[in-house]
C-alpha positions as CSV (number, residue, x, y, z in Angstrom):
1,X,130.3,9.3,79.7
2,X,131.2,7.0,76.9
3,X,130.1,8.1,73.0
4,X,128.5,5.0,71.6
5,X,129.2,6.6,67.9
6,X,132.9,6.8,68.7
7,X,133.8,3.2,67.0
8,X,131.6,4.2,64.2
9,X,133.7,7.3,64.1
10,X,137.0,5.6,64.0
11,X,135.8,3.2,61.2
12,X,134.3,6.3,59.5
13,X,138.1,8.0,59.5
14,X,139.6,5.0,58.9
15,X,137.9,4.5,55.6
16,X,138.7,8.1,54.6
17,X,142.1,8.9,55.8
18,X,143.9,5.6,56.3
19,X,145.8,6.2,52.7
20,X,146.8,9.1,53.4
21,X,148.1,8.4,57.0
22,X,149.6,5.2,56.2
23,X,151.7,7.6,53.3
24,X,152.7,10.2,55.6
25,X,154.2,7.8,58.1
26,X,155.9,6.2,55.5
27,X,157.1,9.2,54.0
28,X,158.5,10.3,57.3
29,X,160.1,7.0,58.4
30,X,161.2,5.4,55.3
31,X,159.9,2.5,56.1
32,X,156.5,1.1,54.8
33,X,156.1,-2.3,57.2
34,X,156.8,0.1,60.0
35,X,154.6,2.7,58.8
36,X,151.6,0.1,58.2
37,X,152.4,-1.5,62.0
38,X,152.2,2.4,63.5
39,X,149.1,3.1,61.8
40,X,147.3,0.2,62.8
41,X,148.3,0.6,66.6
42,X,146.7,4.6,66.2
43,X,143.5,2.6,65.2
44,X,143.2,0.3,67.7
45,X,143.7,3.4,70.5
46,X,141.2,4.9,69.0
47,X,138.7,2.2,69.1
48,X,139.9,2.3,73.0
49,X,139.9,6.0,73.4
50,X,137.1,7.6,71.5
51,X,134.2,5.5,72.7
52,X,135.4,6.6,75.7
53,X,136.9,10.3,75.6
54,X,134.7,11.6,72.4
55,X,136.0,12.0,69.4
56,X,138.2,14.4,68.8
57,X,138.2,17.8,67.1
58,X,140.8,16.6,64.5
59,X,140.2,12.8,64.4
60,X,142.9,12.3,61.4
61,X,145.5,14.4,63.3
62,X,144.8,12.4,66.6
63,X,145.5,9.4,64.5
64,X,149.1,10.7,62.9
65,X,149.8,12.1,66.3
66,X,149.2,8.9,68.3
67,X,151.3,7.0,65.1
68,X,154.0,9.3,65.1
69,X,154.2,9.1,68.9
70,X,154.4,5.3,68.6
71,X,157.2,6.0,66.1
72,X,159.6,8.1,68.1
73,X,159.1,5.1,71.0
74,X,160.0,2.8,68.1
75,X,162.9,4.3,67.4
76,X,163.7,5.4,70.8
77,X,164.0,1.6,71.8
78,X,166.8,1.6,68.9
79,X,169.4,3.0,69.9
80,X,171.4,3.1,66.6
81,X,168.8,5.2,65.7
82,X,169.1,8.1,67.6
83,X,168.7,10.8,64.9
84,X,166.0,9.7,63.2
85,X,163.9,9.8,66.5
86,X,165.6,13.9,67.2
87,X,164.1,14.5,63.5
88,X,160.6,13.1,64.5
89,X,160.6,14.6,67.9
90,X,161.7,17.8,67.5
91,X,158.6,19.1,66.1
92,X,156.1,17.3,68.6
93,X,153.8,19.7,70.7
94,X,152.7,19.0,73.4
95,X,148.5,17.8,74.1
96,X,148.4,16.7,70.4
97,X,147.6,13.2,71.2
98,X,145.3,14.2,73.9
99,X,143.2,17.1,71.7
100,X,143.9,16.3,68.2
101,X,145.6,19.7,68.2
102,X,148.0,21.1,65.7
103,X,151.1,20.2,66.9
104,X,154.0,23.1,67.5
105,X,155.9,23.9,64.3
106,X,159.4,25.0,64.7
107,X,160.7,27.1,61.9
108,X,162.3,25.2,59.2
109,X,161.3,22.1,60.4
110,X,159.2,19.9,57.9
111,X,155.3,18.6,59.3
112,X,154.5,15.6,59.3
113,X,151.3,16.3,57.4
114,X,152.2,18.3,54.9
115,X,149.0,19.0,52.7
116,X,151.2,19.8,49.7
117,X,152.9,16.2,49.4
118,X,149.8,14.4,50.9
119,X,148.6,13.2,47.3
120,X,152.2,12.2,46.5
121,X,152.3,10.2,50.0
122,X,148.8,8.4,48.7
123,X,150.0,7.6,45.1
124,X,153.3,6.1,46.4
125,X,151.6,3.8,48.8
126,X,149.4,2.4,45.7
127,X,152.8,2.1,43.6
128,X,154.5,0.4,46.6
129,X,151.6,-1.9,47.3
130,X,151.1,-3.1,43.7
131,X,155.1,-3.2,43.3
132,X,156.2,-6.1,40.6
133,X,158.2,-8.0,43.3
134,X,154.6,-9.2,44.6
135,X,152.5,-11.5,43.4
136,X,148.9,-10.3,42.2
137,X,147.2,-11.8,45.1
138,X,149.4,-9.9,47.4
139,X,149.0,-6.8,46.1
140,X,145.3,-6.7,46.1
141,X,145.2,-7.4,49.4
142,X,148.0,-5.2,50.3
143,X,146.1,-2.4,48.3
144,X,142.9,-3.0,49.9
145,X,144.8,-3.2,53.0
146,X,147.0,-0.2,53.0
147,X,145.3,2.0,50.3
148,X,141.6,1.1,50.8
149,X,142.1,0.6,54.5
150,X,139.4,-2.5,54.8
151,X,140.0,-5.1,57.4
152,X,141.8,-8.9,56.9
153,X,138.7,-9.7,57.3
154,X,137.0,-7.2,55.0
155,X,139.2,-9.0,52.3
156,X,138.9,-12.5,52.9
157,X,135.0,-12.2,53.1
158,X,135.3,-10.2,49.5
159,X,137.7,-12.9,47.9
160,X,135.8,-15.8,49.9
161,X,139.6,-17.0,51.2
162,X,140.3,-17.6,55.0
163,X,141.2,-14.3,56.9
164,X,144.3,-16.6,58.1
165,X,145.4,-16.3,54.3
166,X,144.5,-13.0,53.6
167,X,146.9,-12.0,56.3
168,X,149.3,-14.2,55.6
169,X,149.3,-12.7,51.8
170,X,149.8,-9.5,53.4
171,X,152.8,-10.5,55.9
172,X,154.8,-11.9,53.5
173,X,153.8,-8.9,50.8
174,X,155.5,-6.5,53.8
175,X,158.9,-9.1,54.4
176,X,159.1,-9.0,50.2
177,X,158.9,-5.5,50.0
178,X,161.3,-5.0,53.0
179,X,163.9,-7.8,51.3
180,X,163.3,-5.9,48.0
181,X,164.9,-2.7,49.6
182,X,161.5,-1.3,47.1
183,X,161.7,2.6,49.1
184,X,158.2,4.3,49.7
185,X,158.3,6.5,46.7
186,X,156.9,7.7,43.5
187,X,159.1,5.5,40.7
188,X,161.3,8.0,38.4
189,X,159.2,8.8,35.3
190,X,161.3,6.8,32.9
191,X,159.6,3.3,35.3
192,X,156.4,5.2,36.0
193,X,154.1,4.3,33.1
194,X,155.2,0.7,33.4
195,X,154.5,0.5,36.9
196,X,151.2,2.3,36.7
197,X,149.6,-0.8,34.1
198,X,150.3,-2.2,37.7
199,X,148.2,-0.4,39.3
200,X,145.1,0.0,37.2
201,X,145.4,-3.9,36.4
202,X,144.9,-4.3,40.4
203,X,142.2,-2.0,40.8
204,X,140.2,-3.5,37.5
205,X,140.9,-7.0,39.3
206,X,139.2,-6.1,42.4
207,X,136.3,-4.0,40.3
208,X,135.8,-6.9,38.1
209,X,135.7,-9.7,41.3
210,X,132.9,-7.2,42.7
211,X,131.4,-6.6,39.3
212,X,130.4,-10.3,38.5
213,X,131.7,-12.5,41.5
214,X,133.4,-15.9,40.6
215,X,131.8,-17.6,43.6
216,X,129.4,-17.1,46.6
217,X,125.9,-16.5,47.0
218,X,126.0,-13.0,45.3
219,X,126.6,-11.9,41.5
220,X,127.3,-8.6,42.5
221,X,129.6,-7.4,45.7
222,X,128.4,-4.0,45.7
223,X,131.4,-3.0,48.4
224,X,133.7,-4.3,46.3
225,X,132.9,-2.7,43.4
226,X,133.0,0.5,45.3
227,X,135.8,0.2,46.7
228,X,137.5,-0.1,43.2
229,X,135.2,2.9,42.0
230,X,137.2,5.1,44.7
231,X,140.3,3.8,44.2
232,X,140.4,4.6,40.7
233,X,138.7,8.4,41.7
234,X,141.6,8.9,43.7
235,X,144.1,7.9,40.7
236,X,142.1,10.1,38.5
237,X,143.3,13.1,40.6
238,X,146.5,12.1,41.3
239,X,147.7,11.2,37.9
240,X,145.6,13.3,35.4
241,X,147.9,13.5,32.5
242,X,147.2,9.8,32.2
243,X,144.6,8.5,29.9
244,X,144.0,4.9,30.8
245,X,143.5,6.1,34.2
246,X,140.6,8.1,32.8
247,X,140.1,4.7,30.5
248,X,139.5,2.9,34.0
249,X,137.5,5.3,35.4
250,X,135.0,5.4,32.8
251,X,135.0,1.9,32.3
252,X,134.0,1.6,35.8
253,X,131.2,3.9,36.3
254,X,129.7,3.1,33.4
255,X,129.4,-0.5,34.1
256,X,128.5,0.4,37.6
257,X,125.2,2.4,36.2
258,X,124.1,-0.8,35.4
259,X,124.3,-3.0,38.9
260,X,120.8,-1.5,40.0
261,X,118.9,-3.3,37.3
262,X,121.2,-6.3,36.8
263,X,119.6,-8.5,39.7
264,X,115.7,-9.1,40.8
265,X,114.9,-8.7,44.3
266,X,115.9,-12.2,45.3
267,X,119.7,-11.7,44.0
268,X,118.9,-13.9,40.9
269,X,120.8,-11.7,37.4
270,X,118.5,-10.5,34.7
271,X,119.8,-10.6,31.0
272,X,120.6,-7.6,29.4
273,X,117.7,-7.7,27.4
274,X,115.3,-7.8,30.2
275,X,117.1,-5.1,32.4
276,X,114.7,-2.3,33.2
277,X,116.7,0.6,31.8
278,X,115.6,3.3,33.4
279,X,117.0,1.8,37.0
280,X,119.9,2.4,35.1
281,X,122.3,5.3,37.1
282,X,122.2,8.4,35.1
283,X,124.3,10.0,37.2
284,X,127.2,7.1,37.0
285,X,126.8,7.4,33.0
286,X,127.4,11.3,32.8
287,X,130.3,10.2,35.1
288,X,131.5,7.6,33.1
289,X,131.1,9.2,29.9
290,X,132.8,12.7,31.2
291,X,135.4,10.4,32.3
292,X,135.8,9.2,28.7
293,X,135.9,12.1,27.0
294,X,138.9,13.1,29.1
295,X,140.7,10.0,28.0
296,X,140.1,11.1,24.9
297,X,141.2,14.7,25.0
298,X,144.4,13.9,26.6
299,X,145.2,13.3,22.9
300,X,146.8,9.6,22.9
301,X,144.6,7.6,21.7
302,X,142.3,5.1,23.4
303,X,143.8,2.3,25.5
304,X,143.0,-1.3,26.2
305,X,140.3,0.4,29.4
306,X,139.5,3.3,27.5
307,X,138.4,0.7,24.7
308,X,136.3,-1.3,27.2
309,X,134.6,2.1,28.6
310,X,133.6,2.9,24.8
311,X,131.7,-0.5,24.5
312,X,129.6,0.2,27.9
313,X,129.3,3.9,26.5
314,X,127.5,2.3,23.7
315,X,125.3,-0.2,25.7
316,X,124.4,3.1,28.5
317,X,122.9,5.1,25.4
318,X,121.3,2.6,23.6
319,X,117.2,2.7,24.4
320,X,117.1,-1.2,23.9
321,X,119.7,-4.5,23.1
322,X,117.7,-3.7,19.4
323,X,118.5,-0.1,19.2
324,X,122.0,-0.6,20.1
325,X,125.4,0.1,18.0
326,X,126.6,-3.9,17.4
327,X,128.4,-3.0,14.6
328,X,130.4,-0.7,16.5
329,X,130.9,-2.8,19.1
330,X,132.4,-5.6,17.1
331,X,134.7,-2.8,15.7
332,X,135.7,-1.8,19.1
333,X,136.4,-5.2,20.1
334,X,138.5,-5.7,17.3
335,X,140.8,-3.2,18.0
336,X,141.0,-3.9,21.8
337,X,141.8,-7.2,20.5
338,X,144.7,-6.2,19.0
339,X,146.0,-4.1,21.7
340,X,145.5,-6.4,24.2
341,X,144.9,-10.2,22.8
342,X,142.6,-12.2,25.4
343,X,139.9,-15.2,25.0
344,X,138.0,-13.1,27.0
345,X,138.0,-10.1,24.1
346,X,137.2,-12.7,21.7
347,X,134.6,-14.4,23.3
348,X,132.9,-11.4,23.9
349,X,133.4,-10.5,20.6
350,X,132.1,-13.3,18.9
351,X,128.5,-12.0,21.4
352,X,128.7,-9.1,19.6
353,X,129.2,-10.6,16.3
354,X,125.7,-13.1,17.1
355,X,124.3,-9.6,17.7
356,X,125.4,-7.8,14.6
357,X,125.8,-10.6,12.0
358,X,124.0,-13.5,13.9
359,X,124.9,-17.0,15.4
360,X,126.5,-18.5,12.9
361,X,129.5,-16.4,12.4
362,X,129.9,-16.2,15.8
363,X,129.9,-20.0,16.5
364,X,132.8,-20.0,14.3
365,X,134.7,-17.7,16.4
366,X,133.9,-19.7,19.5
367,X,134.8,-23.0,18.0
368,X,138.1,-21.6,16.9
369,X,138.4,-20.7,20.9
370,X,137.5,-24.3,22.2
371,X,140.0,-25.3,19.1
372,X,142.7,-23.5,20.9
373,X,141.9,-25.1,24.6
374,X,141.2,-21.3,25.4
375,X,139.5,-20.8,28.8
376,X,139.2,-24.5,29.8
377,X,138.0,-24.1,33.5
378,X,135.5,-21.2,32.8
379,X,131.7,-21.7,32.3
380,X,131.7,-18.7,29.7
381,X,132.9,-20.4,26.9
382,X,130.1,-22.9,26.9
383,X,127.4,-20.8,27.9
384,X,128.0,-18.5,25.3
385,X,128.7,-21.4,22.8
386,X,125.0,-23.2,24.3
387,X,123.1,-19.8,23.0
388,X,124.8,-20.1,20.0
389,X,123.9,-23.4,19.5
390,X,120.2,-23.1,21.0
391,X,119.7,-20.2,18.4
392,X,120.6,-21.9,15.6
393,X,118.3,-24.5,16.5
394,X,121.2,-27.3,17.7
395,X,119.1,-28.2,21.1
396,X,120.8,-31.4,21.6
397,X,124.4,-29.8,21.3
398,X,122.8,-26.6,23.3
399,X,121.9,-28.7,26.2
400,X,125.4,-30.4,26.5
401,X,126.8,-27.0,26.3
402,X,124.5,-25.5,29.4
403,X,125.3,-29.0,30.9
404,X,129.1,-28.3,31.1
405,X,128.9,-24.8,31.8
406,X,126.5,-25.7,35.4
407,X,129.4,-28.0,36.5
408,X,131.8,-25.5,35.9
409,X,130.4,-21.8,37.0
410,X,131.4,-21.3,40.6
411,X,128.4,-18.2,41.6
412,X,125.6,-19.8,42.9
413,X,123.3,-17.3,41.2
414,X,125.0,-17.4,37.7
415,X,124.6,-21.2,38.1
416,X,120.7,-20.1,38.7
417,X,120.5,-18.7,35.7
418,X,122.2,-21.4,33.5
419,X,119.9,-24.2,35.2
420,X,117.1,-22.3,33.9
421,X,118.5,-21.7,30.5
422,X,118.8,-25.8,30.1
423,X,115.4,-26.3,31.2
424,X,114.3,-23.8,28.7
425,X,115.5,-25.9,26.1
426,X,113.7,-28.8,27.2
């Protein structure tokens, strides 16, 4: 009899063990398109055989079985290849497709799944798929591809692009990568840290597009957001000795804790200052701020994401927007200013400065932006610059400001909130 929970099943593994599949075929072919290809052909057997069969008693095995199996045929149809399908072969038992059993292991012979490299396998497919060589488009979606193992479709829903484009992103990632020569491996340390700003920058990207969506009907892509939250997990434990991947981490969670009270039932944001609090996630702060403190006890100093993780550390134990530590904020921004200059930093410093010192020093920092033709296509320079202005009692100005920042903001409940800003003011 069929199991109706067997797809459920397959997307259940899928989600878990795809990394680490994906990695171990690559490891053991040397080939990452090939790897990808042989890992997405297991899947779809299993979305023929499980319903059908049962699941298996080792549903990852079953999966590296079948992809291993459609390896050896690979290379089997390549004849020049003889050897590398004897080294795959050799240590294939029989009935492991079938049962998900162990295959035989042949003394000094090398499994495929080795749980001692398996973390390795994982943090090499995240350096390959976020590789320099690809643009950062393509290696978002080849990370979410490969590394978080959602769907073409799973993407182009998060990112709002056409599933045609998302897979075209990810086909031409693979031919780059293959005309590269870039081998599935961990760079040498003297490359690593380099590479790794890479990575994190990828995984913030997708966080932050999940965090506080540039368009669509939603502010906040809860999957997303997740997804980024795990990624950056799994980082944590691969790469511990790192402190901005601790940085990330805490950055994360801690903004996270806030997603339950940022939106009313209807989807539509709520302003800081009116966020109930205590919907705040208690459990993501310890997280988050645990997370922090082991960026800091690594012993190098903060970086640009540990930085960031210290100002939502300050907003998570405030009680109120009163009660909270502006003035250290505004320090904190300063620094990450320096270490990493962005209009962004500044114009969220200059909210912290209305906050601190009040609008009018701020306005000048904004104006100073607008000066520079910072940020010309995003609605938060003006919105920010209409509170300003509507603070200080410039309406007029205010209302031009909110004006500009409607035609420009892409979220359909962001623009919600600015259209009720400017009718405020009037």
């Amino acid at each position: 009899m069929a199991d109706p929970t067997g797809r459920d099943a397959v997307a259940a593994v899928w989600r878990i063990e795809s990394a680490r599949i994906v990695g171990a075929l690559a490891r053991y072919t040397g080939d990452f398109t090939l790897a990808e290809d042989l890992a997405q052909e297991a899947l779809a057997e299993a979305l023929v055989t499980w319903p059908r069969d049962g699941v298996p008693r080792n549903p990852a095995g079953w999966l590296l079985t079948v992809g291993r199996r459609r390896a050896i045929d690979a290379y089997r149809r390549r004849a020049t290849r003889d050897d590398r399908y004897l080294a795959l072969a050799r240590d294939l038992g029989e009935g492991g497709v079938a049962t998900g059993g162990k295959p035989t292991e042949t003394p000094g012979v090398e499994p495929l799944w080795d749980p001692d490299r398996i973390d390795d396998d994982v943090l090499a497919l995240m350096f390959v798929s976020c590789h320099p060589v690809l643009s950062r488009e393509a290696q978002v979606a080849l990370t979410l591809r490969v590394v978080g193992g959602l769907t073409s479709d799973e993407i182009a829903k998060a990112f709002l692009v056409p599933t045609a484009t998302v897979q075209a992103r990810i086909t031409r990632a693979k031919k780059t990568l293959a005309a590269a020569q870039v081998p599935f491996a961990i760079p040498p340390a003297d490359e690593r840290a380099a590479r790794l700003g890479s990575v994190l920058s990828v995984v913030y990207v997708i966080f932050t597009e999940g965090s506080s969506a540039t368009s669509g009907a939603q502010l906040i892509r809860l999957d997303l957001a997740a997804e980024a939250q795990r990624l950056a997990r799994v980082l944590a434990r691969l790469v511990p000795e790192e402190h901005e991947v601790h940085g990330l981490l805490a950055l994360l969670e801690l903004t996270a804790a806030r997603f339950p009270a940022r939106t009313d039932a209807t989807g539509r944001p709520i302003l800081l200052e009116h966020q109930n609090r205590m919907r705040w996630d208690r459990a993501a702060i310890r997280r988050g701020r645990a997370a922090l403190d082991q960026a800091a006890r690594i012993g190098r100093g903060l970086g640009a994401y540990g930085l960031q993780a210290a100002i939502a550390e300050c907003h998570a134990v405030a009680d109120s927007v009163d009660a909270t530590d502006w003035p250290r904020i505004v320090l904190l921004y300063e620094a990450l200013a320096r270490l990493s200059p962005s209009p962004i930093i500044d114009l969220n410093r200059a909210v912290a400065v209305s906050m601190a010192e009040g609008p009018a020093p701020a306005l000048t920092i904004v104006d100073d932006l607008r000066s520079a033709a910072a940020l010309p296509n995003s609605h938060l320079l003006p919105s920010v610059r209409g509170e300003l202005l509507a603070r200080l009692g410039r309406t007029a100005e205010a209302r031009t400001e909110f004006g500009l920042a409607i035609v420009l903001c892409g979220n359909d409940q962001e623009r919600g909130l600015l259209e009720a800003k400017l009718a405020e003011l009037d």
